[in-house]
C-alpha positions in Angstrom: 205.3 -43.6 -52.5 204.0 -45.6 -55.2 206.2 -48.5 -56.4 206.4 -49.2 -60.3 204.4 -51.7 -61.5 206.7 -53.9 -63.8 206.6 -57.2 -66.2 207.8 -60.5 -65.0 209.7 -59.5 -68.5 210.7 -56.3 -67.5 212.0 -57.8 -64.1 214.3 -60.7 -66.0 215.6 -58.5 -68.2 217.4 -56.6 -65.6 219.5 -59.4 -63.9 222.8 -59.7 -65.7 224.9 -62.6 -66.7 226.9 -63.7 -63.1 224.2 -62.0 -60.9 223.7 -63.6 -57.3 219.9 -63.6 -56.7 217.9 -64.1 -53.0 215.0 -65.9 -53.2 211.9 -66.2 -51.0 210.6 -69.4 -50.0 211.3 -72.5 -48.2 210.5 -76.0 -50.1 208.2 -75.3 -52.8 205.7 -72.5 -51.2 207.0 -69.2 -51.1 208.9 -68.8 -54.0 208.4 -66.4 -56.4 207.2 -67.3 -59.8 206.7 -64.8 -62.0 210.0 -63.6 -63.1 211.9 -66.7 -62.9 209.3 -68.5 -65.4 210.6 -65.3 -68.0 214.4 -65.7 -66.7 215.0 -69.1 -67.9 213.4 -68.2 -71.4 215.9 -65.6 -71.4 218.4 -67.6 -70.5 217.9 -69.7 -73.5 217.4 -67.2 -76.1 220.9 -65.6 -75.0 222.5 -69.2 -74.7 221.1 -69.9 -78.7 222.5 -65.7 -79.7 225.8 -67.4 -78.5 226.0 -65.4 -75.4 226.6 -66.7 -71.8 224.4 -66.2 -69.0 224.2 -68.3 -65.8 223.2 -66.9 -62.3 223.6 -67.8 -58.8 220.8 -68.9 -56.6 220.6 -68.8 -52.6 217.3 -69.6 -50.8 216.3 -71.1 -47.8 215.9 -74.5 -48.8 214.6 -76.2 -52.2 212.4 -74.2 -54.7 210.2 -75.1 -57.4 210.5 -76.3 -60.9 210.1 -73.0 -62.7 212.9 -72.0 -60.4 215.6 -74.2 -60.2 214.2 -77.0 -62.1 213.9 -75.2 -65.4 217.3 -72.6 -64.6 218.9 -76.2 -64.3 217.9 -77.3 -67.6 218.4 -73.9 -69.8 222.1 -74.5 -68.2 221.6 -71.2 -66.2 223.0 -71.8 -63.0 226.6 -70.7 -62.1 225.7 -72.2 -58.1 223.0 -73.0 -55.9 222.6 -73.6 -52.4 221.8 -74.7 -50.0 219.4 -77.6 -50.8 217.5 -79.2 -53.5 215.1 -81.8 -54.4 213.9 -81.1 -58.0 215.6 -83.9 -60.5 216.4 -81.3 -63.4 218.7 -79.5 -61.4 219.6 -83.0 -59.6 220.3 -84.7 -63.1 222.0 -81.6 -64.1 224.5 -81.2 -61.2 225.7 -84.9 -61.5 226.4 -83.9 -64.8 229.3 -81.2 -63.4 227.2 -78.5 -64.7 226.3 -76.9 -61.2 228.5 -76.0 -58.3 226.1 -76.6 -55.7 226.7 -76.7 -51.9 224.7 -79.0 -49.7 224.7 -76.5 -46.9 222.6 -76.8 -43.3 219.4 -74.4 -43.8 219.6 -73.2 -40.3 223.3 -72.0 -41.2 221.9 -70.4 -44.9 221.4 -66.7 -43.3 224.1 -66.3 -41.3 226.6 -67.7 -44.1 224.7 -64.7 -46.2 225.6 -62.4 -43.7 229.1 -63.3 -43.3 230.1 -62.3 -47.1 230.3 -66.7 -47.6 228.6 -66.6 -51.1 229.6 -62.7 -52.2 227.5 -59.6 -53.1 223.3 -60.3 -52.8 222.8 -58.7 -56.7 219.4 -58.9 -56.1 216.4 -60.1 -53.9 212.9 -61.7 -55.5 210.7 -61.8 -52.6 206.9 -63.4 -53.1 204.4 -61.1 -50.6 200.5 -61.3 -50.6 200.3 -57.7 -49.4 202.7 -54.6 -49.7 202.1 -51.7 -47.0 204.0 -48.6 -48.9 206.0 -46.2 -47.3 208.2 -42.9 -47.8 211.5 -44.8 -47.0 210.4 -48.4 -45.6 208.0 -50.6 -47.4 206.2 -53.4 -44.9 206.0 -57.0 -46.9 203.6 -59.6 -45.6 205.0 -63.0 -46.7 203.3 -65.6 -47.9 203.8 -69.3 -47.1 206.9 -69.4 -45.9 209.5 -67.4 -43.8 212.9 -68.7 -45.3 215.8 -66.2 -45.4 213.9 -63.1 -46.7 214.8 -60.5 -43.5 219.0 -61.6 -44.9 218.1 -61.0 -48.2 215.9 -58.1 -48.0 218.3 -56.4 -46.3 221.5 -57.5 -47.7 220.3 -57.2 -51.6 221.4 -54.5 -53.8 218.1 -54.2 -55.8 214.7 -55.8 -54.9 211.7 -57.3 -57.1 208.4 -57.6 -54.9 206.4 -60.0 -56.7 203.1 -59.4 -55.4 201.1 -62.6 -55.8 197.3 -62.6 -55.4 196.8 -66.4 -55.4 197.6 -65.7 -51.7 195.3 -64.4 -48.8 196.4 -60.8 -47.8 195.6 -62.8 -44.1 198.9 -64.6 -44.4 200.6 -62.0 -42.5 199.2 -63.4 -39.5 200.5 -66.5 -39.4 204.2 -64.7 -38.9 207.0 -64.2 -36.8 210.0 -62.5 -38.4 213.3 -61.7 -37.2 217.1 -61.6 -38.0 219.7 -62.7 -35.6 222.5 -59.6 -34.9 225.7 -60.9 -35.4 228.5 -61.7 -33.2 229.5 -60.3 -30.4 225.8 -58.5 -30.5 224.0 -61.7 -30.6 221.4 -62.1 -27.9 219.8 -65.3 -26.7 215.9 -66.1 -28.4 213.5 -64.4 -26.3 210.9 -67.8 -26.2 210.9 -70.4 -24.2 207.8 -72.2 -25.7 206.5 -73.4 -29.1 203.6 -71.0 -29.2 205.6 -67.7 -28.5 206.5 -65.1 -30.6 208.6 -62.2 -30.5 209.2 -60.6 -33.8 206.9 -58.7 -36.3 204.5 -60.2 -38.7 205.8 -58.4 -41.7 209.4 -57.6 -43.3 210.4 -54.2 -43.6 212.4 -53.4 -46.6 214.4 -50.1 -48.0 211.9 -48.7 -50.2 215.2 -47.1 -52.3 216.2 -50.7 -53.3 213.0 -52.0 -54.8 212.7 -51.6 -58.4 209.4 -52.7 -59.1 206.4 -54.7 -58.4 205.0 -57.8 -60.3 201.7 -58.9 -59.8 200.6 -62.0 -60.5 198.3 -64.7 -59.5 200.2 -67.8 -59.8 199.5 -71.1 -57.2 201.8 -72.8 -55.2 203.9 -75.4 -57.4 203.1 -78.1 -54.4 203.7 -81.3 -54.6 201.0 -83.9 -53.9 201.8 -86.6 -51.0 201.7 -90.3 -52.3 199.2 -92.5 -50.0 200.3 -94.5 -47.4 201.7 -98.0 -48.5 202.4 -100.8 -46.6 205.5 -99.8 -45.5 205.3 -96.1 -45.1 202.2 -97.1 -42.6 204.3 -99.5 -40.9 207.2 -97.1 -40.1 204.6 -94.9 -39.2 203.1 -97.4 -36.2 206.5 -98.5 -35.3 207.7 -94.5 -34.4 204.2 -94.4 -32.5 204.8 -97.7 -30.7 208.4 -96.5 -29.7 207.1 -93.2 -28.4 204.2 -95.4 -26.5 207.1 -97.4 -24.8 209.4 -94.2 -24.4 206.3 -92.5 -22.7 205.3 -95.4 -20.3 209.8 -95.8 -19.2 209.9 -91.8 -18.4 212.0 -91.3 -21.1 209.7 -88.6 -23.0 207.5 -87.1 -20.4 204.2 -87.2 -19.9 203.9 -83.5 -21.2 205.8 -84.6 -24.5 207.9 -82.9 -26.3 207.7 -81.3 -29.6 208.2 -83.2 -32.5 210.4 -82.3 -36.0 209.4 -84.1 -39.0 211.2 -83.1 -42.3 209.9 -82.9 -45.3 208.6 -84.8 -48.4 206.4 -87.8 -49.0 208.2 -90.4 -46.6 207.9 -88.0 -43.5 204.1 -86.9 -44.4 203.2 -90.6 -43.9 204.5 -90.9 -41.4 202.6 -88.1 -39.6 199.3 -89.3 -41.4 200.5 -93.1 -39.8 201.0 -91.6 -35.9 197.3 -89.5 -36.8 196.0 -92.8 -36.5 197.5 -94.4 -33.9 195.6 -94.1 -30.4 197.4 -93.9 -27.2 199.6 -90.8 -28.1 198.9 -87.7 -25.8 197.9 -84.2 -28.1 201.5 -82.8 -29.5 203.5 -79.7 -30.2 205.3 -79.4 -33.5 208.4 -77.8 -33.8 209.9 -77.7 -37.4 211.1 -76.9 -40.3 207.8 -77.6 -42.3 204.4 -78.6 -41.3 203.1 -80.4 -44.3 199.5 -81.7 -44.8 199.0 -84.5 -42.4 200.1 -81.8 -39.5 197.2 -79.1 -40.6 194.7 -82.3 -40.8 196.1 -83.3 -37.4 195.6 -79.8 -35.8 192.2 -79.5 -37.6 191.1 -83.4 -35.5 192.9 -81.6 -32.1 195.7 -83.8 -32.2 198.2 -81.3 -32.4 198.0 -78.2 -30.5 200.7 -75.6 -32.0 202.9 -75.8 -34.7 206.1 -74.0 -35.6 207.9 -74.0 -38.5 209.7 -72.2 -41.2 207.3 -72.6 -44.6 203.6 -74.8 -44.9 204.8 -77.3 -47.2 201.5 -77.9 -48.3 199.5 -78.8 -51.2 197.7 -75.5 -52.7 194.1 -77.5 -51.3 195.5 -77.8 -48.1 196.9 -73.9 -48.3 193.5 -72.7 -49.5 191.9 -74.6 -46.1 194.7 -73.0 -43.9 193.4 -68.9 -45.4 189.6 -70.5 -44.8 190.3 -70.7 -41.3 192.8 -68.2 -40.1 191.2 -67.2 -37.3 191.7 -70.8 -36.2 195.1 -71.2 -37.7 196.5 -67.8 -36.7 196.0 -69.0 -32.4 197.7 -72.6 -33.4 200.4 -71.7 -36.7 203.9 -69.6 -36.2 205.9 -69.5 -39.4 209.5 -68.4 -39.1 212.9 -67.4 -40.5 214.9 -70.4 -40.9 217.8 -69.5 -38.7 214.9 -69.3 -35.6 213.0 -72.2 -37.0 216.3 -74.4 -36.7 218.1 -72.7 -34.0 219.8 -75.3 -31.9 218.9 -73.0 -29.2 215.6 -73.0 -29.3 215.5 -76.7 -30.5 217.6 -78.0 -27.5 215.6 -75.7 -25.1 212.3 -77.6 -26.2 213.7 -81.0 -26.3 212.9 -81.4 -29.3 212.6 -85.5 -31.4 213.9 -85.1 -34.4 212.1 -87.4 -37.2 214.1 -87.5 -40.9 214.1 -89.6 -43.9 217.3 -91.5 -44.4 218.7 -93.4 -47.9 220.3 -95.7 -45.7 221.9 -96.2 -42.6 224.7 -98.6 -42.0 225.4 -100.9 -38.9 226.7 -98.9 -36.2 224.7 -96.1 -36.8 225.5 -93.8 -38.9 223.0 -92.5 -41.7 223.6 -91.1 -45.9 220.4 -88.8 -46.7 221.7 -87.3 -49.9 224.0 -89.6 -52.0 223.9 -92.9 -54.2 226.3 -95.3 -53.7 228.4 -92.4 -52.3 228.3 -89.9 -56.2 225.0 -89.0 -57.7 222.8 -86.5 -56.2 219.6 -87.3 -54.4 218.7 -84.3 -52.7 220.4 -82.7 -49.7 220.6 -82.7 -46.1 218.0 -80.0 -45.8 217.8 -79.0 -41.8 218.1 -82.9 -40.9 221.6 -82.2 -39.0 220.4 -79.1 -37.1 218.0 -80.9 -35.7 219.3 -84.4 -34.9 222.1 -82.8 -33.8 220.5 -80.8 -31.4 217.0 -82.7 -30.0 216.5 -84.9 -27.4 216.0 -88.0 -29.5 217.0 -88.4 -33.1 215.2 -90.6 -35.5 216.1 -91.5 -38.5 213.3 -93.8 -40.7 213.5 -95.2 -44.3 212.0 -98.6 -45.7 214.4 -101.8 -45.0 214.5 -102.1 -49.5 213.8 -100.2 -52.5 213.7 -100.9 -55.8 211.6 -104.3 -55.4 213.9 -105.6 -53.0 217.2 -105.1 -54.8 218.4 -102.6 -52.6 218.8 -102.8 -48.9 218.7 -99.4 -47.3 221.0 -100.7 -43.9 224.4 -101.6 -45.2 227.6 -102.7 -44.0 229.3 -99.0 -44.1 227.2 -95.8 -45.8 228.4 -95.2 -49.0 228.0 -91.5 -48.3 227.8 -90.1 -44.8 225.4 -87.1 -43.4 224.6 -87.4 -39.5 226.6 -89.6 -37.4 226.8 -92.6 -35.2 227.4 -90.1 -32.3 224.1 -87.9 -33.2 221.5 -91.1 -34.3 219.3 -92.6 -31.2 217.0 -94.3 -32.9 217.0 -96.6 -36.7 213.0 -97.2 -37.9 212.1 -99.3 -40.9 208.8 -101.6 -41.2 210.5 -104.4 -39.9 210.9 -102.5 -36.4 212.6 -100.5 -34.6 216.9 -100.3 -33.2 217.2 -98.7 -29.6 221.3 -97.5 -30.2 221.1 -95.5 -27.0 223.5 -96.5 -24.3 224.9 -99.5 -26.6 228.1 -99.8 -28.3 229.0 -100.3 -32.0 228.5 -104.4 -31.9 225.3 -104.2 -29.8 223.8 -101.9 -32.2 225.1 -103.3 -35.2 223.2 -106.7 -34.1 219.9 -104.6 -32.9 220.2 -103.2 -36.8 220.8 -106.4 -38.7 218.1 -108.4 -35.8 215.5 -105.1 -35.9 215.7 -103.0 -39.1 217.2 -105.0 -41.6 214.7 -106.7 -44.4 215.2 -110.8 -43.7 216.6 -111.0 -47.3 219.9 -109.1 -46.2 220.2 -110.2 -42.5 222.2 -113.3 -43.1 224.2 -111.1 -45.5 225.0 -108.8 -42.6 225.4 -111.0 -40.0 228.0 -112.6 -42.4 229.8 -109.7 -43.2 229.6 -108.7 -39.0 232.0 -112.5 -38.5 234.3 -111.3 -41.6 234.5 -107.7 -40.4 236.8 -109.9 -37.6 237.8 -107.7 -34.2 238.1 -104.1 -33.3 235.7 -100.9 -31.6 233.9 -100.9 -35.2 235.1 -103.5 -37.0 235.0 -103.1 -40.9 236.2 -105.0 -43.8 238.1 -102.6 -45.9 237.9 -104.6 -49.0 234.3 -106.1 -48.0 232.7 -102.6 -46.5 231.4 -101.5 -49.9 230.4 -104.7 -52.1 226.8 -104.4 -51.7 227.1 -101.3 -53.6 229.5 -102.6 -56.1 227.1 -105.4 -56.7 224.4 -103.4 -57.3 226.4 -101.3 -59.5 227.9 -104.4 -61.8 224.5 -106.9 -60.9 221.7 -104.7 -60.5 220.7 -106.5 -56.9 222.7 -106.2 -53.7 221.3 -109.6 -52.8 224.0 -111.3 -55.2 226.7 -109.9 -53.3 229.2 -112.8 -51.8 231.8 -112.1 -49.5 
């Protein structure tokens, strides 16, 4: 059959005030564009007519700006999950306007599934090709995998936004599949990075879609910052810990695949242990492979990557369709829930590298929160694979904002991934070993290794008031670097 051909217009004009809407796309890349960009115009003109309108958005991690960035600001968002890092809808959610939940991205299908967020209204789903059918339409994906096969199939109506910006080719590049649910669940038939098992396209009830917007709209990527001084640093310290890790038999010669999440800090990273000799050629296994892992495959550094969605800029996209024969051997994206399946991710012993805000002195790490209220982002897929890998690393700069903040703290002012789940602490300064020590061993390999010299007397201070205990903590001292910072402006002037 042939599908109606429809306006972006058309398309927003259909979804009703309260709607729950499915979203393709993981990060950035993958998300539709086209309707969304006429859905918050909408949303404004029937906010300024004096009627309400606010919608509910699920995907399978953060969007884009046209999505939830400018939804956020037309106050069009009833709730959101299960992650964000765009700072409209960040500003507007510490304002109370958004009910968001900060939800684990490998759990974001099956919570679908299970009725957790109510009826699927609708499903917008970005393809580069649509194969048509009598009763089953097959939907090559673009950049990402995300939870389309829930939504698809879950969604009362479906929008295909068919976007030519994006190679027909992209197909290739894809694994799809959707976990049966309980008791009919059956273990992940792969047992290496490279496998697949699933199809490379999405099948979807042709009954449900109600039309077809074509567009040709880019990616709204974000560009990675350079390396700086610190960001190289961490970068060399993670390579000199898995140097030292490899040469002790603790990571085997073989290696094992390596998880690093996304955005800017975790990029440099990868561009930092790109340049660091000694390592042997890896495996990825992650959530995202963003530019520094395609420049590293292209060099032979890495062999295969996994992953859920190319986080990539659009320049960096447009090199991946140039060379899909190349890509298409070495480049699986998946569904999130295979992609961060604690199966799979504790079958391949997995190191887990994330991006912390700060981490305090026994261990324990806050990715999402300042000083323990506003909104940063989200802990993304961080948890299901720390949780799960063979080594967890957590990495962030020892300061921010010229020094007056000190990212390792007396007690997190917010916490994400625990002391239990954390292995290893990575800052410029160095790098804190917490395996097989207790909490005052690795709170003085924190203060001694990661800390930034302006705060270690601070912290060793505070370790002597903290007095005795398994953990000891102050329970009127724990927080006062953040209070300082919050009446002062620098958590250096704190005094104990």
């Amino acid at each position: 059959m042939a599908y109606t051909r429809i306006t972006a217009a058309e398309a927003a004009s259909m979804i009703k005030d309260g709607d729950n809407i499915g979203l393709s796309g993981f990060t950035p890349n993958g998300n539709p564009k086209a309707v969304f960009r006429e859905l918050s115009k909408r949303a404004i003109r029937e906010h300024e007519a004096g009627k309400p309108f606010r919608v509910g958005i699920l995907t399978g991690a953060s969007s884009c700006q046209s999505i939830e960035g400018d939804m956020a600001a037309a106050k069009a968002i009833k709730f959101r999950a299960p992650f964000s890092t765009n700072k409209d809808f960040r500003d507007h959610t510490n304002l109370g306007e958004i009910d968001y939940e900060d939800m684990h991205l490998g759990h974001m299908a099956e919570r679908l599934r299970r009725g957790f967020y109510g009826d699927v209204d609708w499903a917008i789903i970005e393809v580069s090709a649509l194969e048509e059918g009598a009763t089953t339409c097959k939907a090559s994906l673009t950049s990402a995998g995300g939870i389309v096969p829930t939504i698809a199939r879950l969604a009362k109506r479906v929008v295909i936004e068919l976007n030519h910006f994006h190679s027909p080719n992209s197909r290739y590049l894809h694994d799809i599949a959707e976990f049966a649910e309980y008791p009919y669940r059956q273990p992940i038939p792969i047992t290496s990075v490279a496998e697949r098992f699933g199809k490379e396209y999405v099948e979807i009830d042709t009954r449900k879609i109600v039309g077809v917007v074509e567009c040709n709209i880019p990616e709204e990527a974000r560009a990675f910052k350079e390396l700086t001084p610190e960001t190289r640093k961490i970068g060399e310290n993670v390579a000199e810990f898995f140097l030292s890790d490899l040469k002790a038999g603790r990571i085997p010669k073989e290696f094992f695949p390596i998880q690093s999440g996304v955005g800017t800090t975790g990029n440099a990273v990868m561009k930092a242990i790109g340049q660091c000799d000694g390592l042997p050629v890896m495996n990825v296994f992650s959530e995202v492979v963003q530019d520094a892992v395609i420049d590293m495959m292209l060099k032979g550094q890495i062999a295969y990557a996994s992953a859920t969605a190319t986080t990539v800029t659009n320049e960096c996209l447009q090199k991946i369709y140039d060379n899909m024969d190349f890509f298409r051997q070495r480049l699986t994206i998946r569904p999130s829930e295979i992609a961060n399946a604690p199966e799979l991710i504790r079958r391949f012993g997995v190191i887990a590298m994330n991006t912390a805000l700060e981490c305090d002195l026994y261990g324990n790490e806050n990715s999402s929160h300042v000083c323990g209220s506003n909104l940063m982002n989200g802990i993304g897929g961080s948890c299901d694979y720390e949780r799960n890998g063979s080594i967890s690393i957590f990495y962030t700069p020892s300061t921010t904002k010229g020094g007056k903040i000190s990212a390792i703290v007396p007690m997190c002012s917010h916490v994400d991934s625990t002391e239990h789940d954390i292995d290893i602490i990575v800052t410029e300064q160095g790098v804190a070993d917490l395996r097989g020590k207790g909490p005052l061993r690795r709170a003085q390999e924190i203060i001694e290794h990661c800390a930034h010299p302006d705060y270690r007397p601070l912290l060793r201070d505070y370790l002597k008031l903290a007095g005795r205990g398994h953990e000891p903590q102050s329970m009127t001292a724990a927080l006062a670097m953040h209070r300082t910072y919050l009446e002062k402006g620098d958590m250096r002037l704190t005094t104990w």
